[in-house]
C-alpha positions as CSV (number, residue, x, y, z in Angstrom):
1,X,-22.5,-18.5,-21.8
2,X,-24.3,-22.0,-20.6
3,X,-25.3,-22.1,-17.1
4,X,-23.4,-24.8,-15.0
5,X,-25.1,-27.5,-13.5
6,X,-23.4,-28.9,-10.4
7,X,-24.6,-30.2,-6.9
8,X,-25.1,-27.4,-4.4
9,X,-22.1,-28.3,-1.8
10,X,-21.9,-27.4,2.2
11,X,-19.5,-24.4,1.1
12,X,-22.1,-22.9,-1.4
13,X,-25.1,-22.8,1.2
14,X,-22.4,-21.3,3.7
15,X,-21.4,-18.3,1.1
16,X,-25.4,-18.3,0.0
17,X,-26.4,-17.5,3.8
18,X,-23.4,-14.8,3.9
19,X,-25.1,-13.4,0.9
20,X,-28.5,-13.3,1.4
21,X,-27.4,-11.9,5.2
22,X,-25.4,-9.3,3.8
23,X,-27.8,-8.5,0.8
24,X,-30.2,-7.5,3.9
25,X,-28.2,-4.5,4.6
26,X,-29.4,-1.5,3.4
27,X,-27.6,0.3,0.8
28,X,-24.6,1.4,0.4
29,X,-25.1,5.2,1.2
30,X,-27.2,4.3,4.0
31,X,-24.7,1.9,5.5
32,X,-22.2,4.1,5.8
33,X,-25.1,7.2,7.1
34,X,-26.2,4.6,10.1
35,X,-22.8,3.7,10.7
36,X,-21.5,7.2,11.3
37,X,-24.5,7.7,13.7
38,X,-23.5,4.5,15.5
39,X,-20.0,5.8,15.6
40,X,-21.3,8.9,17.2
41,X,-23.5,7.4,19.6
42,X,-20.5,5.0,20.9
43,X,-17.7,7.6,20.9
44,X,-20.3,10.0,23.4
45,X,-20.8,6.5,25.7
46,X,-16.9,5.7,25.5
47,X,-15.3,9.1,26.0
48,X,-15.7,9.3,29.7
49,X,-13.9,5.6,30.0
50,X,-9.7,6.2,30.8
51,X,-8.6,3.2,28.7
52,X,-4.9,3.6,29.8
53,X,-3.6,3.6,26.1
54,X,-0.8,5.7,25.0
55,X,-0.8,6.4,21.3
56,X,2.5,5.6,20.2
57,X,2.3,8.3,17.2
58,X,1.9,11.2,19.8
59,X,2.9,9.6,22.7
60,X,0.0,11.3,24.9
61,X,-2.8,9.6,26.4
62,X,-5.1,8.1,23.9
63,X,-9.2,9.1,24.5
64,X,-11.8,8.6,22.9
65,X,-13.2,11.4,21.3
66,X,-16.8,12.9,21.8
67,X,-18.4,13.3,18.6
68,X,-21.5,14.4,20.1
69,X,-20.3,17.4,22.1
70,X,-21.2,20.6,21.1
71,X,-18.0,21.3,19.2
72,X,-17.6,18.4,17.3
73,X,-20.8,18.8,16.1
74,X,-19.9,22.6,14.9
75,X,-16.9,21.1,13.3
76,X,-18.5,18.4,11.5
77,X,-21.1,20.8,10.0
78,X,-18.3,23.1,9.1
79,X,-16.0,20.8,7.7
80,X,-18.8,18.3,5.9
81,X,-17.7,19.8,2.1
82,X,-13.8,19.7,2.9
83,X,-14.4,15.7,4.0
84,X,-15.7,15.0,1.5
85,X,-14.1,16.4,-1.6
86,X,-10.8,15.5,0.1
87,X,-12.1,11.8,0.1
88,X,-8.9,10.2,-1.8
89,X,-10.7,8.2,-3.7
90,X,-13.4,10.1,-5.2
91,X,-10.9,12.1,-7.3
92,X,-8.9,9.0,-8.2
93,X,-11.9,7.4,-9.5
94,X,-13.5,10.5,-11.2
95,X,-10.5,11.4,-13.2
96,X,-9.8,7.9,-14.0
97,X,-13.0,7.6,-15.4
98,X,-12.8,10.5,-17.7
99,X,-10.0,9.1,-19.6
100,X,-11.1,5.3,-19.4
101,X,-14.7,6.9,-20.3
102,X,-12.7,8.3,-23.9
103,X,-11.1,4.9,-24.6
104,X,-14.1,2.8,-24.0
105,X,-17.1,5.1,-25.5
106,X,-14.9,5.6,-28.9
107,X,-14.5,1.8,-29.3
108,X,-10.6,1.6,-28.5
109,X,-11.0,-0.9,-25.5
110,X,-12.9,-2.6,-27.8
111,X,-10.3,-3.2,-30.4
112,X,-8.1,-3.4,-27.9
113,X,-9.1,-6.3,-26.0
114,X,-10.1,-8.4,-29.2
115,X,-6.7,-8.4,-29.8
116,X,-5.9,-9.9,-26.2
117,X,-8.0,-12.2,-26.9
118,X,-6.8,-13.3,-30.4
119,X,-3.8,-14.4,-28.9
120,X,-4.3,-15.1,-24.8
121,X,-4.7,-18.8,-24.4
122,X,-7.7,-19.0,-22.8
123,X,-7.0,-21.5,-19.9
124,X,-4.6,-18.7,-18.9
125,X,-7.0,-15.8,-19.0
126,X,-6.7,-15.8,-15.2
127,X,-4.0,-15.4,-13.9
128,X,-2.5,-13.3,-16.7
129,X,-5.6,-11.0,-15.7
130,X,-4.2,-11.5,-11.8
131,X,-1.0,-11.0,-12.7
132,X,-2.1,-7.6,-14.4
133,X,-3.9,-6.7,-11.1
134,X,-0.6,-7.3,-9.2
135,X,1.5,-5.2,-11.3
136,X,-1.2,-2.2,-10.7
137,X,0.1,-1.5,-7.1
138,X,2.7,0.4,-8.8
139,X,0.4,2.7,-9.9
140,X,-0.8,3.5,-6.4
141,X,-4.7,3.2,-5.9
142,X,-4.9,3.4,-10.4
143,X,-6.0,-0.6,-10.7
144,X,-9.4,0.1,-8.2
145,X,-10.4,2.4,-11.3
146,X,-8.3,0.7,-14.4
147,X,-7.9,-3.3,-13.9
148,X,-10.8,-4.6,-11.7
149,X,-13.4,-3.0,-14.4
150,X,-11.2,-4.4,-17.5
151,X,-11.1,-7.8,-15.5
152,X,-15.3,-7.9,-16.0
153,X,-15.2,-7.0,-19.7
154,X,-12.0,-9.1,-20.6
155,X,-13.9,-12.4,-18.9
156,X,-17.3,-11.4,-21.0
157,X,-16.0,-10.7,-24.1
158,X,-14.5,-13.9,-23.5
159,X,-17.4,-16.0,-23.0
160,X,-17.4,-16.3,-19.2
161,X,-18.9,-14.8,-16.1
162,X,-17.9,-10.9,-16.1
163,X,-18.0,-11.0,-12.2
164,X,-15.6,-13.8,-12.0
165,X,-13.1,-11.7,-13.9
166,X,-13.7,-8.8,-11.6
167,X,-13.2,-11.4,-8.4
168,X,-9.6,-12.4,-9.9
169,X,-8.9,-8.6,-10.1
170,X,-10.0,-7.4,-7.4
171,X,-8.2,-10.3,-5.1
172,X,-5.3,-9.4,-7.2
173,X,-5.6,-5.5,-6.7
174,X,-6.3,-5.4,-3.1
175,X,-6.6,-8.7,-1.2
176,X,-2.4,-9.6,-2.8
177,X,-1.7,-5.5,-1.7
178,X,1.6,-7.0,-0.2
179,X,2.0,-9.4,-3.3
180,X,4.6,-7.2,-5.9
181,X,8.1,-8.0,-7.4
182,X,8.3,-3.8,-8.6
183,X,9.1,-1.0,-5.6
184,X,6.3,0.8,-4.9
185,X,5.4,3.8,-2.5
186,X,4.1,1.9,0.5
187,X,7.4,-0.3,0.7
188,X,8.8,3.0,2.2
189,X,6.5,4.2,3.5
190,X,6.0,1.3,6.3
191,X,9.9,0.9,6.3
192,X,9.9,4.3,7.9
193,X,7.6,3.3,10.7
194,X,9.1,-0.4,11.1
195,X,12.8,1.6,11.4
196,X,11.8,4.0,14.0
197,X,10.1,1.5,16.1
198,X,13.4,-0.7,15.8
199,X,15.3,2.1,17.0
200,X,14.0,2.3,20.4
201,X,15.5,-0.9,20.9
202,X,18.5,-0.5,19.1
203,X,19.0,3.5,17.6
204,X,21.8,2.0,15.3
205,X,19.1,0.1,13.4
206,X,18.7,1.0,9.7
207,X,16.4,-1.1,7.3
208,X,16.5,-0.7,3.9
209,X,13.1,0.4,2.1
210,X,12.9,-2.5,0.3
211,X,13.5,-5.1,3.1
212,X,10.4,-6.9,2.0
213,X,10.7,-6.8,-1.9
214,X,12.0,-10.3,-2.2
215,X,9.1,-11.7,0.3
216,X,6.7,-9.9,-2.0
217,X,7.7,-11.0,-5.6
218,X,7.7,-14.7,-4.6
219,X,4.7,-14.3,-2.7
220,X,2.8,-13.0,-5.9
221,X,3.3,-16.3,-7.2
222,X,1.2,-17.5,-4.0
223,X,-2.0,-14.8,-4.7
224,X,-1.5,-16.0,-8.6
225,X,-1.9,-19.5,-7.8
226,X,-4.6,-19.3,-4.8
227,X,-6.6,-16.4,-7.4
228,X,-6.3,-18.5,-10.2
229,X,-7.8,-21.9,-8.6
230,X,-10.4,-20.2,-6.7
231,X,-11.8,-18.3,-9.7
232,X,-11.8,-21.2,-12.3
233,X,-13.1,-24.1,-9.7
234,X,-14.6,-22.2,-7.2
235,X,-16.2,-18.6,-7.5
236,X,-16.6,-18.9,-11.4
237,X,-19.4,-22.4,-11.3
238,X,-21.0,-20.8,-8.3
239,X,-21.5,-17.5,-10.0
240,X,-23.2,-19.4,-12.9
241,X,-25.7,-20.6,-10.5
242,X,-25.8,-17.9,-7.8
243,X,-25.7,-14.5,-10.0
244,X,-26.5,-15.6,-13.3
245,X,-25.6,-12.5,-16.0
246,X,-27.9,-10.2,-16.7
247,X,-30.2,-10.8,-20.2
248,X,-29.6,-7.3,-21.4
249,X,-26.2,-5.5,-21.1
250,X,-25.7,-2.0,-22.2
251,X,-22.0,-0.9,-23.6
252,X,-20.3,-4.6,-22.9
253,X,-18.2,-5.1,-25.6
254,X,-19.3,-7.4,-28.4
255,X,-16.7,-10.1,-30.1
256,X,-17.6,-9.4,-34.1
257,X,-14.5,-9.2,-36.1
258,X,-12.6,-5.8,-36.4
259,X,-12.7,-4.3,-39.6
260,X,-9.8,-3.0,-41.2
261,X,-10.6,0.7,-40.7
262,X,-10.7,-0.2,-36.9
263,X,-7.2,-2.2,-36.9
264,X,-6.1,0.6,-38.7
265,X,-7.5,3.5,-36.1
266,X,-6.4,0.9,-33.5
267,X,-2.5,0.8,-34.8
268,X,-2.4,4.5,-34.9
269,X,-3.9,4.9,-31.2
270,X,-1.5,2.4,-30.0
271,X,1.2,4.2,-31.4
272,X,0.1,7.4,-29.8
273,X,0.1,6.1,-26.6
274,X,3.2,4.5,-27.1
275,X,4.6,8.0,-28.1
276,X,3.3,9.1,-24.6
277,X,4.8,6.5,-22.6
278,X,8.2,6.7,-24.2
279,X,8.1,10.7,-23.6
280,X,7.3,10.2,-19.8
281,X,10.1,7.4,-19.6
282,X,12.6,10.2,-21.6
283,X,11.5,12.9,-19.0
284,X,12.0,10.7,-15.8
285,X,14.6,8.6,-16.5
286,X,17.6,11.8,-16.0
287,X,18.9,12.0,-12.4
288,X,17.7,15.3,-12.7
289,X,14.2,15.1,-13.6
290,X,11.7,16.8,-12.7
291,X,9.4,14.1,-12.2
292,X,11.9,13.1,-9.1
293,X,11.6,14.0,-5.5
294,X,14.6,15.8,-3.8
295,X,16.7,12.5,-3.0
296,X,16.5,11.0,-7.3
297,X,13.4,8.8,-6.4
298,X,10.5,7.9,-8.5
299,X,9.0,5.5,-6.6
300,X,8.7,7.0,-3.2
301,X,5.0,8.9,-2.2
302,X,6.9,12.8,-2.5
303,X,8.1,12.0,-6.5
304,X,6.4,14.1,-8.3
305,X,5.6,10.9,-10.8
306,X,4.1,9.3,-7.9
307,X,1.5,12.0,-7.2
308,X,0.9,12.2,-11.0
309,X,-0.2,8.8,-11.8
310,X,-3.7,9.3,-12.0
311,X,-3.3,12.2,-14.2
312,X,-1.2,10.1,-16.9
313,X,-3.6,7.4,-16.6
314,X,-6.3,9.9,-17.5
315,X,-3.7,11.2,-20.8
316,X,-2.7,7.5,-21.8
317,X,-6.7,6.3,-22.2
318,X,-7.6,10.0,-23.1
319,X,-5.2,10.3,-26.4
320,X,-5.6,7.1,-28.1
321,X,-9.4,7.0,-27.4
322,X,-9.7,9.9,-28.9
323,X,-7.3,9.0,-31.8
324,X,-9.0,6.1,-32.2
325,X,-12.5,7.8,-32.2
326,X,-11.6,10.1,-34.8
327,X,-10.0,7.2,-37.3
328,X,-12.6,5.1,-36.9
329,X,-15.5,6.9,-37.8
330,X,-16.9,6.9,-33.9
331,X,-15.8,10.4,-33.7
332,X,-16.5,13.4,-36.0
333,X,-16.3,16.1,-33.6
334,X,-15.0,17.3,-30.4
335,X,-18.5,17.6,-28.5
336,X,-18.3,13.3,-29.3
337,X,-15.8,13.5,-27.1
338,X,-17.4,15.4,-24.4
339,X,-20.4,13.1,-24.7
340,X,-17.9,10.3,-23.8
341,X,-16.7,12.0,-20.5
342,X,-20.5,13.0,-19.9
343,X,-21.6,9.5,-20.0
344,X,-19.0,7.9,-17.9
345,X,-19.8,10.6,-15.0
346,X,-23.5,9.0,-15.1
347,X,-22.5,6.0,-14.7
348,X,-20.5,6.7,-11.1
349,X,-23.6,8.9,-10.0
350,X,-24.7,6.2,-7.5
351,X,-20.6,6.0,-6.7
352,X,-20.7,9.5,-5.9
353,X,-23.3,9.3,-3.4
354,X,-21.9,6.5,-1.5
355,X,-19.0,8.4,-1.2
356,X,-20.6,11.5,0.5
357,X,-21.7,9.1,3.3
358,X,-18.5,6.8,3.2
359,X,-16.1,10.0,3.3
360,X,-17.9,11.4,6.8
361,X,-18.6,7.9,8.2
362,X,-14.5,7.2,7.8
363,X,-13.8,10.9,9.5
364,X,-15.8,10.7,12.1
365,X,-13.8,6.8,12.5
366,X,-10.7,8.6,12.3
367,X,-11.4,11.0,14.9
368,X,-13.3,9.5,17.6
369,X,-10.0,7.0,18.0
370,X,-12.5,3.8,18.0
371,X,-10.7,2.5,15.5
372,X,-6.9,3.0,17.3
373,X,-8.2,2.0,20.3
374,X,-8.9,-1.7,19.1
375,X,-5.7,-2.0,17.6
376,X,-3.8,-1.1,20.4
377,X,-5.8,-3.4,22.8
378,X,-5.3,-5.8,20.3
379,X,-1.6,-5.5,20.1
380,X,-1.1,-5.3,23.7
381,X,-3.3,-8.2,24.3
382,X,-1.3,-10.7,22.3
383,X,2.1,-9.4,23.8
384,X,0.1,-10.2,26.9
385,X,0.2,-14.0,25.8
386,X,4.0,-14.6,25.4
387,X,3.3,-16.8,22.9
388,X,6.2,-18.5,21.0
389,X,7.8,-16.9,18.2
390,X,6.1,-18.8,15.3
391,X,2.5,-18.4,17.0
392,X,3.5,-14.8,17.6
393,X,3.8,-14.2,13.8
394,X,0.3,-16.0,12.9
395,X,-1.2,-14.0,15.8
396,X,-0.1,-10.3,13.7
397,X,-1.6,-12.0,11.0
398,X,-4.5,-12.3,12.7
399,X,-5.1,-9.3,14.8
400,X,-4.2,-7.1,11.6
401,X,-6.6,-9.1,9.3
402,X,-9.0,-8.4,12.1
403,X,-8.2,-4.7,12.4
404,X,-8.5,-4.3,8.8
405,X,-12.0,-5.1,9.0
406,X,-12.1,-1.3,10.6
407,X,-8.9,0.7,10.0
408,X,-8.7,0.3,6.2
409,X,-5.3,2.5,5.8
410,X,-2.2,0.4,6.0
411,X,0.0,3.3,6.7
412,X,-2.0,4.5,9.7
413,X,-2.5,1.2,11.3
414,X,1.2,0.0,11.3
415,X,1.8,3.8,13.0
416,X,-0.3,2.1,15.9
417,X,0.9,-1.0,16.1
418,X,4.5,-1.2,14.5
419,X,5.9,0.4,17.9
420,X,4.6,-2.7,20.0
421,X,5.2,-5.5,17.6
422,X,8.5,-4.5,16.6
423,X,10.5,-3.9,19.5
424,X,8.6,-6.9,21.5
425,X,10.0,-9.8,18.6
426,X,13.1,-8.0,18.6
427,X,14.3,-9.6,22.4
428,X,12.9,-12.7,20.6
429,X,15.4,-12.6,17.8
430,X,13.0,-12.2,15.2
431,X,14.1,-8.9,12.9
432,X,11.7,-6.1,12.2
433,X,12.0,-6.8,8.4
434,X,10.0,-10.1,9.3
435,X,7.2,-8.6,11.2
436,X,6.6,-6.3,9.3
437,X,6.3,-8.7,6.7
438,X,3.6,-10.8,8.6
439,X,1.8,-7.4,8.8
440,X,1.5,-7.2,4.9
441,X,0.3,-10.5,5.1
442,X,-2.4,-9.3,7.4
443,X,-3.1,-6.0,6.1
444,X,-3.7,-7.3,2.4
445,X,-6.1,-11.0,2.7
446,X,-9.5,-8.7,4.7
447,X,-9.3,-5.8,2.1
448,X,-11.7,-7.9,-0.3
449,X,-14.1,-8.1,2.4
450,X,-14.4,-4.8,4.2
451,X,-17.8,-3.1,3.0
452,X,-15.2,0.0,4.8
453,X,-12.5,-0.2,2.1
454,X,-13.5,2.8,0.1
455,X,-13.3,1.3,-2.9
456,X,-15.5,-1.5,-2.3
457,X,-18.3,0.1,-3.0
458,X,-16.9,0.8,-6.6
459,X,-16.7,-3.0,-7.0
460,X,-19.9,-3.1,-5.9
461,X,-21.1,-1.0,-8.9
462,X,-18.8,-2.5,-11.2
463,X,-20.8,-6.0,-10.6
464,X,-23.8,-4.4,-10.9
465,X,-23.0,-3.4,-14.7
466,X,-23.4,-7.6,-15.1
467,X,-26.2,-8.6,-12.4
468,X,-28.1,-5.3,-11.3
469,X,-29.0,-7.4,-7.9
470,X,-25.5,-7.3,-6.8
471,X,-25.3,-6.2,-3.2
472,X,-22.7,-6.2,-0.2
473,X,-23.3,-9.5,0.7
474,X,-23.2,-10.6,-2.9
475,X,-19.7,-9.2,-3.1
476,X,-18.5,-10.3,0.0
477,X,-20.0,-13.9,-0.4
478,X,-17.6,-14.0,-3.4
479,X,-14.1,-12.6,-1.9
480,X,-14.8,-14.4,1.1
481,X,-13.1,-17.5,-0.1
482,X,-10.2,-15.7,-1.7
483,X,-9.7,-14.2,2.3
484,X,-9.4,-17.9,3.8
485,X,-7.6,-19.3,1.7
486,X,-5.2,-16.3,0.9
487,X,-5.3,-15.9,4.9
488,X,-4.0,-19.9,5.5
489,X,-1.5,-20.0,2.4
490,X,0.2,-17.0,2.4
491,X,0.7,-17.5,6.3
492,X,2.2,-20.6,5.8
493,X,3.9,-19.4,3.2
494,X,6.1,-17.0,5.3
495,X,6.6,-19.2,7.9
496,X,8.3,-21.8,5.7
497,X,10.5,-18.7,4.3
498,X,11.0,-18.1,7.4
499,X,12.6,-21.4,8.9
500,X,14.6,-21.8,5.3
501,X,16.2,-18.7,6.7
502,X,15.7,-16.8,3.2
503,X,16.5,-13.1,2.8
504,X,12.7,-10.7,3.2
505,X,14.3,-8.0,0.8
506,X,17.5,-5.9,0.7
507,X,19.8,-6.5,3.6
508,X,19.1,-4.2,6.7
509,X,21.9,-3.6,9.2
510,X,19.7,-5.6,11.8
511,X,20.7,-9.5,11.8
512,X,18.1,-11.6,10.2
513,X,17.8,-15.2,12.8
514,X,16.0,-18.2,11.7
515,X,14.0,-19.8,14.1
């Protein structure tokens, strides 16, 4: 890979003081460590304060919580295992790995991804990769463990800059969260809350769960197109001169030729996990399956499918790697394979402790109500503005871009806010299927640049495989132009949808008004 040679612009000394400032930080686990203790400190000086917030999820008076007292202190002590192996993403990522471990130490990703290559133009690398990252939201939280890692080693074995291929995924994955043309369990999910905040309003409101879906398949073309010019023009020649790769990389795939033992091994894994897939389809696809919740769904968060994907994305890397191992030649016996899972655990040791200290800095978050708080003096503040409707829609945009930054569940922060928004742009005329459209707008572009997202320290170590100085700032120098950009396009994007007066999903029985 030739290092690119190109004038240093007024742009690449902005994200090279963001990086160097952010690089300052101390690591990871220690981040998070200092800023539970800050969290603590601030909810003992706070608690005393009436704020005059009602939390619209319980409809008492929200307080700030002392974290400090006596018996918060008891709890956190007794608690501290429980927070922390209930951490949703440590198990996600942990049993991910075991199965992606399989596939990659026996040589299948490998084989696999030479044949991507063969036949993937290479100018559309990108945003085939984006696309990919996209799709993943199906899978729930799957393409944090699965895509953004395969984005790095699709881009090397290419010939170009491994982080640049895990920038295109990860703005795919998380910072297009909202961007999907398939149904997946958050559409529901936030339809519930946008529906009951309607109804106070109007009770004969009903929205359909997928009153955004057509908003969100057209709007993946937006993250495609922003992702996919920012990577080749922008991150990729910085990265060259910023972050250059790493002289000596261990277990990156190489691009020598397959031999025909391994296309064979590689047929007969394929097949295998084919086999799988066509056996979970069979099983799922009856009205009465199993893998269903009580109403017929797949997609919604109680289908049993739902809560399995990790665990079939563990069996569908899991059987073919091994396959492959064993027809290879990689494999000759079964402790090969547990060497495989061993060595994939070592490599999310540092992972694991980061998420120790992530897990109780996020609880102790949760339950000192700092984090509710600002989004509910947020919210309240720009109903206090009247503004019109247009500058009302950019302002959710805003405010929950901004509260992102510290409330990283969507879920939980459209339970705060949804009851204000929605029924306030209702005696404007503006439906609740649009805001709570121009909340996924919101919610999605900041996820790339939270250090609180608790995956982003994954990424973190995923970059490090490539350039072992990666830090926070490193990372968050890189996403931050995907953020901007994503934050002015896609904004403009809906407000152009808007005033064309086209349909946000499947129709709801609440009119839909164009401005």
């Amino acid at each position: 890979m030739e290092k690119a040679t190109k004038k240093i612009t007024l742009l690449d000394r902005f994200l090279n003081l963001v990086e160097r400032v952010g690089n300052k930080l101390p690591d990871p686990a220690i981040l998070f460590l200092v800023l539970m203790l800050v969290v603590w400190v601030m909810s003992a000086l706070l608690a005393p304060i009436d704020f005059g917030e009602i939390d619209p999820r319980t409809g008492e008076k929200l307080s700030i919580q002392n974290l400090l007292s006596g018996t918060q202190l008891a709890a956190f002590l007794s608690n501290m295992i429980q927070v922390f192996i209930n951490f949703p993403p440590l198990g996600v990522v942990l049993l991910a790995m075991l199965g992606v471990g399989v596939a990659e130490h026996s040589g299948y990703i490998n084989a696999g991804l030479k044949y991507l290559l063969g036949f993937t133009p290479p100018s559309l690398l990108t945003p085939i990769l984006i696309l990919v990252a996209i799709v993943s939201h199906t899978a729930a939280d799957a393409g944090y463990v699965l895509v953004i890692p395969l984005g790095g080693v699709i881009f090397y074995a290419a010939g170009r800059h491994p982080m640049a291929g895990i920038a295109a995924t990860f703005a795919g994955v998380s910072g297009g969260f909202s961007a999907n043309f398939i149904p997946s369990a958050i559409d529901p999910l936030l339809q519930s809350f946008t529906q009951s905040a309607a109804q106070i309003i109007d009770p004969s409101v009903e929205l359909n769960p997928l009153n955004n879906i057509f908003f969100t398949g057209l709007s993946s073309l937006v993250v495609i197109g922003v992702g996919w010019y920012l990577t080749d023009r922008v991150i990729e020649p910085r990265l060259y001169r910023s972050a250059p790769v790493d002289d000596q990389l261990e277990d990156v795939p190489k691009m020598e030729e397959l031999q025909p033992k391994e296309k064979a091994a590689f047929k007969l894994a394929t097949s295998v996990m084919l086999v799988f897939l066509v056996g979970l389809v069979l099983w799922a696809w009856p009205e009465s399956s199993t893998m269903r919740d009580g109403a017929g769904n797949l997609t919604t968060s109680a289908a049993p499918l739902m809560k399995s994907i990790v665990p079939l994305i563990f069996l569908v890397f899991w059987f073919p790697g091994v396959v492959f191992g064993f027809a290879s030649g990689n494999y000759t016996e079964m402790k090969h394979v547990v060497a495989s899972m061993s060595k994939s655990m070592g490599s999310m040791s540092h992972y694991i402790v980061m998420a120790f200290f992530c897990a109780l800095f996020i609880d102790a978050f949760t339950k000192s109500n700092i984090g509710a708080l600002t989004a509910l003096k947020g919210a309240n503040f720009l109903q206090s503005l009247e503004l019109p409707g247009q500058l009302t829609i950019v302002g959710i945009i805003v405010l929950s871009a901004f509260v992102n930054l510290l409330v990283g569940s969507a879920s939980a922060k459209w339970a705060l806010i949804s009851p204000i928004f929605v029924p306030m742009l209702m005696q404007l005329g503006i439906s609740p299927d649009l805001t709570q459209a121009a909340y996924r707008v919101g919610d999605s572009v900041s996820n790339i640049i939270t250090p609180l997202l608790p995956y982003f320290p994954l990424v973190v170590i995923f970059c490090q495989r490539y350039v072992k100085s990666t830090g926070i700032g490193t990372l968050v120098s890189i996403m931050l132009p995907y953020t901007l950009v994503l934050l002015v396009t896609w904004t403009v994007f809906l407000l152009v949808y808007w005033a064309l007066g086209i349909p946000l999903g499947l129709q709801s029985t609440y009119e839909y008004i164009v401005p």
